[in-house]
C-alpha atoms as one frame of an Amber mdcrd trajectory, in Angstrom:
protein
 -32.015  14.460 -21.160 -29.944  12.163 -19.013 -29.828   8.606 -18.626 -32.554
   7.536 -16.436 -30.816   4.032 -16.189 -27.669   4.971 -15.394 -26.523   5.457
 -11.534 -24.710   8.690 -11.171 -20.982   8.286 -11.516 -19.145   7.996  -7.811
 -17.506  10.885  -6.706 -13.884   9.969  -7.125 -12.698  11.630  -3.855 -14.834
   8.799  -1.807 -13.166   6.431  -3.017  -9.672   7.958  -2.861 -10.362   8.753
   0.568 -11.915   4.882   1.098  -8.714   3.914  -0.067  -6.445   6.437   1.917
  -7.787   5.083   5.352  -7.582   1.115   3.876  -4.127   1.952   3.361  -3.200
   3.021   6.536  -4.955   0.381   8.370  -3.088  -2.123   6.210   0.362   0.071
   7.063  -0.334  -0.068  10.315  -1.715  -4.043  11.079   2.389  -4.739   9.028
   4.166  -2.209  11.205   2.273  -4.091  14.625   3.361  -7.652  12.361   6.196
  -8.035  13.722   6.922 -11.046  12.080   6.948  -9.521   8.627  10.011  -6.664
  10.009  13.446  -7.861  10.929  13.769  -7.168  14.586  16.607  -5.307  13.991
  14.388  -2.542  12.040  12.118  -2.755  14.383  12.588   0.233  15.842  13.352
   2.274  12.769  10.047   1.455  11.120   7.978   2.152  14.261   9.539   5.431
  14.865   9.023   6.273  11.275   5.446   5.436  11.564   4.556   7.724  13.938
   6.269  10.885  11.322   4.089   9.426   8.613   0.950   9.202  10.124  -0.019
  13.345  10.227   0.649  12.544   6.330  -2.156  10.399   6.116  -4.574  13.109
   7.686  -3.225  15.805   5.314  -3.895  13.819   2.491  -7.251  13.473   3.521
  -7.794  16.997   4.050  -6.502  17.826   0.868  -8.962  15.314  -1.056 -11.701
  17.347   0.806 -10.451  21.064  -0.152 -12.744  22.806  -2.400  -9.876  23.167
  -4.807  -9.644  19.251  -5.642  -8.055  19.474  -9.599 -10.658  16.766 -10.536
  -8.743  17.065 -13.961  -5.114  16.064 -12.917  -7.266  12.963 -11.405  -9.218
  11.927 -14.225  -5.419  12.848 -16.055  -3.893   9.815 -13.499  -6.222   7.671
 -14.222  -8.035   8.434 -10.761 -11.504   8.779 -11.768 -13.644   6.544 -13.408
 -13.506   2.956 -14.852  -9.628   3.272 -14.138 -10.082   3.931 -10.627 -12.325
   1.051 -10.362 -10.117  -0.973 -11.897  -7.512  -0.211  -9.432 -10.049   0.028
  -6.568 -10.671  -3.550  -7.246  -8.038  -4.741  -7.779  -6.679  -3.625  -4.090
  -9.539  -4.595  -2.427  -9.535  -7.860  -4.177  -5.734  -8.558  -2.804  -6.988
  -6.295   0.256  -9.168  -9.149   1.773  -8.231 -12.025  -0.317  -6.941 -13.696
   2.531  -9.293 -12.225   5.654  -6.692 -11.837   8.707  -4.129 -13.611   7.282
  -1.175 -11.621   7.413   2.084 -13.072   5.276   4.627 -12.108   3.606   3.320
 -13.111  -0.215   0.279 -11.503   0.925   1.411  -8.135   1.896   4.469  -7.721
  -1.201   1.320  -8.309  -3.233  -1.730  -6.061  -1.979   1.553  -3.459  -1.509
   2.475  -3.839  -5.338  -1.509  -2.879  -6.264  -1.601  -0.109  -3.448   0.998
   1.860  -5.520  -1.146   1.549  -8.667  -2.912   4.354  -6.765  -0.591   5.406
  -4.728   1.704   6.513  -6.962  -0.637   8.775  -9.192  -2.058  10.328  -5.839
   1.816  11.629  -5.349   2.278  13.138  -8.553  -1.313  15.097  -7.816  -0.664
  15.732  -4.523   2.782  15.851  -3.092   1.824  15.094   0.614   1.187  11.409
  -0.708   4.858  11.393  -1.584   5.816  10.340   2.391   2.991   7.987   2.317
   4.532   6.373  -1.303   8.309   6.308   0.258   7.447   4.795   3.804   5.213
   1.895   1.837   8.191   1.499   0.106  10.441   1.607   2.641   8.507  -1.647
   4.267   8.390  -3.510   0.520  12.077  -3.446   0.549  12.466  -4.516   3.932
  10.457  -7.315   3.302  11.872  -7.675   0.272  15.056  -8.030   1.950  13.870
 -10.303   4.631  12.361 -12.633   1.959  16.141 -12.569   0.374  18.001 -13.617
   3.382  15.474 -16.080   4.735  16.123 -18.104   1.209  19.993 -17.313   1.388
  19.862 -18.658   5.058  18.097 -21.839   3.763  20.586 -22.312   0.971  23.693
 -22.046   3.446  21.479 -24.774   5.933  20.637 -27.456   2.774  24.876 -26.805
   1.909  25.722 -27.738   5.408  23.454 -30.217   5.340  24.697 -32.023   2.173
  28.154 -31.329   3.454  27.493 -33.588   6.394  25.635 -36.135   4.290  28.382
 -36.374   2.097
């Protein structure tokens, strides 16, 4: 007899897909940011943008195919109290800081995205383009972050130079 306490467990999928289209909102509020991409890469990032989005509608469609290896899921930690745990942890990050938009903020709700993004790819390989294009914008702000500090190190040099 079954556990009349106990809500049913979520369907998995729901919140995969819940966290599919918070993804690409988030993807898509950086790629519009553009202080957080180097003007330079401006261009590049857009442009790749638009080839990743039909990836985000695949991956939707294939979390709704009848065929949906609920195993490999649960085998990815995808299902469960370890996809809660990763849920809430992205949501958490997600809207820790409402509209707020910086550069701390986004290397850090991107860093718990690929806790789920990354075991989505290895079940389904359409995620893959999704995983390399978020990564693709971590290392460019990554690389922003790097020369912005370099940039102030050269400026405090000068600086003392003149003091000096």
């Amino acid at each position: 007899m079954p556990d009349q306490g106990s809500p049913p467990a979520p369907d998995p999928r729901n919140e995969l897909r819940a966290f599919v289209f918070e993804l690409q909102d988030l993807l898509q509020a950086i790629v519009e940011n553009q202080e957080l991409i180097p003007s330079a890469r401006l261009g590049d990032v857009q442009r790749a943008w638009e080839s990743v989005q039909p990836r985000f509608s695949e991956l939707i469609a294939a979390l709704d195919g009848p065929n949906i290896p609920l195993e490999q899921l649960e085998q990815h930690g995808l299902t469960g109290d370890e996809l809660n745990l990763k849920r809430r942890g992205f949501r958490g990050r997600l809207f820790a800081w409402g509209r707020r938009i910086n550069q701390d903020w986004v290397r850090s709700v991107l860093r718990w995205a690929d806790t789920i993004l990354g075991s989505l790819a290895t079940v389904f390989p359409v995620a893959g383009a999704i995983k390399e294009f978020k990564e693709s914008i971590e290392n460019l702000i990554e690389d922003s972050v790097a020369d912005a500090r370099q940039q102030r190190r050269r400026e405090r040099k000068v600086r003392r130079r003149a003091n000096a």
